[in-house]
N, C-alpha and C positions, 0 to 999 in steps of 0.2 A: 785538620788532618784529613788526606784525601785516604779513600777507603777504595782499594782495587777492584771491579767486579770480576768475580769468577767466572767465565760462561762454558760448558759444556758443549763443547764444536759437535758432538753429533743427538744436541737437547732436539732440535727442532725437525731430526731425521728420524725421532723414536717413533717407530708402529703405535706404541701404544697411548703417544699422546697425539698421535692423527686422530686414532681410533674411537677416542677421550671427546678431542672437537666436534668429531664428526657427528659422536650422540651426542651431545649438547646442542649442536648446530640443527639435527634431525637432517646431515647431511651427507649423502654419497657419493661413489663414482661408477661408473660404467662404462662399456666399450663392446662393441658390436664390429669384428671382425668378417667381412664381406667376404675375403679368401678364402678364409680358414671356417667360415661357418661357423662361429663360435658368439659367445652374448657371455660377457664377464657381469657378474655386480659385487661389488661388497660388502661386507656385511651390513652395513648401514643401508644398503639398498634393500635388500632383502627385511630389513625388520623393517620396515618403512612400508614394503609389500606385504608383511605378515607373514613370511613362507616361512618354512621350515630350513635349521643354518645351511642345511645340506643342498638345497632346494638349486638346482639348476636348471635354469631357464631356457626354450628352443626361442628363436627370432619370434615364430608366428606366437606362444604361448605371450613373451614381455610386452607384445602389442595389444594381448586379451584384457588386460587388466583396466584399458581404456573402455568409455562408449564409444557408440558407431562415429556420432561426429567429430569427439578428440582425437580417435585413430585417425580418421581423415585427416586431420591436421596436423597430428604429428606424423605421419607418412611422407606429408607433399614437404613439410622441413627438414625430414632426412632423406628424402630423396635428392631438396636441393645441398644438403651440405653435402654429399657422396658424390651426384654428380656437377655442382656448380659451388664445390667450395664455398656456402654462406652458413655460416655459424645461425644456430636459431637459443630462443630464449622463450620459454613459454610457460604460460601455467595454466593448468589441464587436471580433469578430475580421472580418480581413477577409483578400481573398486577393490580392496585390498582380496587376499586369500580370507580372511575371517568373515567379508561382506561387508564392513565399510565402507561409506563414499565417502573421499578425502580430496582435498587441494594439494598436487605438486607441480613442484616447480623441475622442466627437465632443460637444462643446458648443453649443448653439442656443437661441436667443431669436427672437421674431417679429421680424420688420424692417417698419417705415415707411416709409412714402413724404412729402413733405415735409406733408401734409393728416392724416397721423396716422393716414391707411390702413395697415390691416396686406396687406403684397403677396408676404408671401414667409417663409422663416426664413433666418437668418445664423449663422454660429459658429465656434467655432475644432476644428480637428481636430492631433491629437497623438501621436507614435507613441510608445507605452509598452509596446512589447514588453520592452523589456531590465527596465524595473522591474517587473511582471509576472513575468517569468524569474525573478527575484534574491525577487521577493515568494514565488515558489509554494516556492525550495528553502528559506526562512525556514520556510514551513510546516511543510514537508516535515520539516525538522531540529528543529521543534518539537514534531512528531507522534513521530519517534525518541526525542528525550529523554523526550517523556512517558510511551511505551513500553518506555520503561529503568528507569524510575522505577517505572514499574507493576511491572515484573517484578524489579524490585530488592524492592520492597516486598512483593510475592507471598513472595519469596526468602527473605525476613526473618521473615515472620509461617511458612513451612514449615520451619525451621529452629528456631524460637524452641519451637513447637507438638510438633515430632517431638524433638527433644531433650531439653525437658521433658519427654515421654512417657518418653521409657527415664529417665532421673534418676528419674522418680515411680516406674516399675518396679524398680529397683535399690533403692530408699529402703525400697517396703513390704515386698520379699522378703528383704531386708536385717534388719529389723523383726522378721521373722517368725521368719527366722533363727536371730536371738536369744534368745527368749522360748520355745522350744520346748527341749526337752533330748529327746523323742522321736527317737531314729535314723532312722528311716524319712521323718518327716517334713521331717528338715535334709535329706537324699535329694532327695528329691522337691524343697526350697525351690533345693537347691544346683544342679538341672539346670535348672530353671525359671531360673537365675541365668546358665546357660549358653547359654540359647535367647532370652533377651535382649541378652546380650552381642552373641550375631549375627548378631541383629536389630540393635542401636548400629551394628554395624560394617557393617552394609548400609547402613542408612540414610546415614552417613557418605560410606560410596563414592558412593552415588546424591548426594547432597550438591557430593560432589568431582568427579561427573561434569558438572554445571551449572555449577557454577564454573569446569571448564576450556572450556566453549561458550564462556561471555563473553568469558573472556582469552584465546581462539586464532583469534578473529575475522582476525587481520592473519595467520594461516597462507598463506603462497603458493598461491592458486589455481591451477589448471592446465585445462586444455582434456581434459575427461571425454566419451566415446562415451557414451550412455546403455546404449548396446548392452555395451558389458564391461563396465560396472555390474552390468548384469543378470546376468551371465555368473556375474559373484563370488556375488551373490546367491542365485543359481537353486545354484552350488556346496554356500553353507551350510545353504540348507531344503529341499535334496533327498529328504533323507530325510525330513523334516514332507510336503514334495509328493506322498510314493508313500503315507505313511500315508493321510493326507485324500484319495488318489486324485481330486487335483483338477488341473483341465483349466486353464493360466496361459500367453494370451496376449498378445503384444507389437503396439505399431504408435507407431513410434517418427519423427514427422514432424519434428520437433526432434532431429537425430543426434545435438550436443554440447552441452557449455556449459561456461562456463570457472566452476569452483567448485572448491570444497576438497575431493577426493576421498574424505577417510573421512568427511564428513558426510554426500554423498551418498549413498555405500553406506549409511551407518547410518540414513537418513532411508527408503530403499527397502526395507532388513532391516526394519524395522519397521513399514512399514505391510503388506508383505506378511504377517510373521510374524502381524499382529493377524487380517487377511483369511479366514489358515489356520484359526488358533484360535478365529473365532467365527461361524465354517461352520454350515451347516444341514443336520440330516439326513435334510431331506425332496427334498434333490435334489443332484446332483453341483457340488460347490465348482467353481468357477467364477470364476476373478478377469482382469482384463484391466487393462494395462499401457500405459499411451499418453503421449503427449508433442504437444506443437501451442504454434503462437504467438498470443495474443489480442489483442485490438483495441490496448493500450497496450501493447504491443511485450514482453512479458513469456514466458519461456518459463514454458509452464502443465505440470506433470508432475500424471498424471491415476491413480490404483490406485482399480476398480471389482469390488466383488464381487456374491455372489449370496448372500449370507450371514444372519445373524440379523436386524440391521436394528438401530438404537435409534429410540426417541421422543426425537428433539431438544429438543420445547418441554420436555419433563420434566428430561431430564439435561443436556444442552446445556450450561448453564453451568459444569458441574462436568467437561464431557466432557475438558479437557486439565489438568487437577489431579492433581498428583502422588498416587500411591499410591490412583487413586479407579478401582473397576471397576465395570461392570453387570451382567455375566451371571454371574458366579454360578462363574465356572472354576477352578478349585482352581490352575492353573498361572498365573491373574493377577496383577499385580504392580502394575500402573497406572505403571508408568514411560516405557512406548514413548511410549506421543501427549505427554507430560508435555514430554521431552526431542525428541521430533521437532520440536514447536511448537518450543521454544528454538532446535536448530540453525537453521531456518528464520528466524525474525524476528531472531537475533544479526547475519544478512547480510543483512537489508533484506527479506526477503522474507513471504509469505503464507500460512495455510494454512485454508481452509475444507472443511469438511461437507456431504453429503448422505444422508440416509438415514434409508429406512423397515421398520417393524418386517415381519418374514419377509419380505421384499425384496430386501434387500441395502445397501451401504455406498459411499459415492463419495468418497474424499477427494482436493480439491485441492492441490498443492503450488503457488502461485503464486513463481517465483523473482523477484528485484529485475530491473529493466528492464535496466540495467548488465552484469546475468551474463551 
């Protein structure tokens, strides 16, 4: 049995169920009458700007609502849809009547007058903060997986690389081993056999020590002074402090932050210990310790020294690679920045460089916003 539909010829002309979509949609309309000097919105414009229902807008006020460089932007696109007929589509922050900063979306075409004058532009305006919001932590979480990936994959080819190193080591002195019946020389093959092994078994630890970064990420953070940070620290390289007869100030404008306490120690152990060790002897080591909040709300932890310096554009690339050093210091390992970088980016966060050769050294720790 067929069933007739009913349909209401003026359902889809009702004010009230535009009105309906429109707050659902977080959607409006508008129109900017250039003749008549006039600026319409609807009420969905208006609760989208926060005004009050009464709230009527002047041309110069509907343009307030933007910054300096989104008015720029939406000016030079309604200037072109007014005078060169191009429809624009943009999204643009704006700052509501309550002081919100919001994401919308403003759409415009020229509007006619019944003679096919263009007198004005028209369009819809839309609030897309929340998909915006919901868009940047997609980014965001795609920017971490691909950062896991990379360092999964660094992981894989340092691993794959240093392990077949000792195997090749063990194989030829192995070899060598064999084919000799000289005493002296099994001697010499058999401790060579032993200064490899603990080399294997370093490299393993260092192995085992980036493995446990990744899987102790969920470790209970706690609420850390930067100040007894230092305390621990300044404890362990006191004695490196009085050798280098180096002068190590504080100015700590960020007191705490909630982090995993032995990585922060270990992440300050390290970059001061590098600081120490790659001092210059044309003038008293010098290192300074600082802490501040920047623009995107992140605590920035700052170690500046006076030290040797490197050339960035040369080694840069290579500068946080396991086992890779520059200067030449018999007590280098290439492990601290290897592993400092890790702790840092395992929690979301940053770590950049500055520094020039006989100058000195600047590294930032940028923590995630969150800490």
């Amino acid at each position: 049995m067929k069933v007739a539909a009913i349909v209401n010829p003026n359902f889809f002309n009702s004010p009230d169920l535009l009105n309906e979509m429109g707050d659902m949609a977080k959607v409006g309309a508008w129109e900017v009458n250039l003749q008549q000097g006039s600026v319409v919105w609807s009420d969905q414009v208006r609760s989208i700007h926060e005004v009050p229902a009464n709230y009527e807008p002047s041309f110069e006020a509907a343009f307030n609502f933007y910054n300096e460089e989104d008015k720029q932007i939406l000016t030079e696109h309604f200037y072109n849809a007014y005078h060169h007929q191009k429809q624009f589509d943009l999204s643009l922050h704006i700052t509501t009547f309550k002081g919100r900063n919001i994401w919308v979306r403003a759409i415009g075409k020229p509007m006619k007058n019944a003679e096919g004058e263009i007198v004005g532009v028209r369009g819809v305006f839309q609030d897309i903060d929340r998909q915006k919001i919901e868009q940047k932590k997609l980014e965001n979480t795609l920017a971490i997986a691909g950062e896991q990936n990379k360092r999964l994959l660094n992981f894989a080819h340092i691993v794959s690389h240093n392990l077949r190193s000792h195997a090749a080591n063990f194989q030829s002195l192995l070899e060598l081993f064999k084919i000799t019946t000289d005493l002296n020389e099994r001697h010499i093959y058999l401790q060579n056999l032993y200064k490899v092994s603990e080399s294997l078994n370093q490299t393993i630890a260092d192995l085992n020590d980036v493995v446990q970064i990744q899987t102790d990420t969920k470790n209970a953070k706690t609420t850390i002074a930067f100040t007894d940070v230092w305390k621990q620290v300044e404890a362990i390289v006191a004695t490196n402090i009085i050798d280098a007869d180096a002068k190590i100030t504080t100015q700590f404008q960020v007191e705490s932050i909630d982090y995993v306490p032995a990585y922060l120690e270990s992440i300050l152990l390290n970059l001061v210990t590098n600081a120490l060790k790659y001092r210059s002897t044309k003038r008293r080591c010098e290192v300074h310790i600082s802490t501040f909040q920047n623009e995107q709300s992140q605590t920035v932890l700052t170690v500046k020294d006076n030290g040797l310096g490197m050339d960035l554009q040369y080694i840069g690339p290579y500068l946080f690679g396991m086992y890779k050093t520059f200067h030449g210091n018999s007590n280098a390992k290439g492990i601290g920045l290897f592993i400092t970088k890790n702790q840092v980016e395992a929690l979301g966060g940053q770590i950049t460089v500055e520094s020039t050769v006989d100058v000195g050294t600047t590294v930032h720790i940028h923590f995630a916003a969150n800490h």
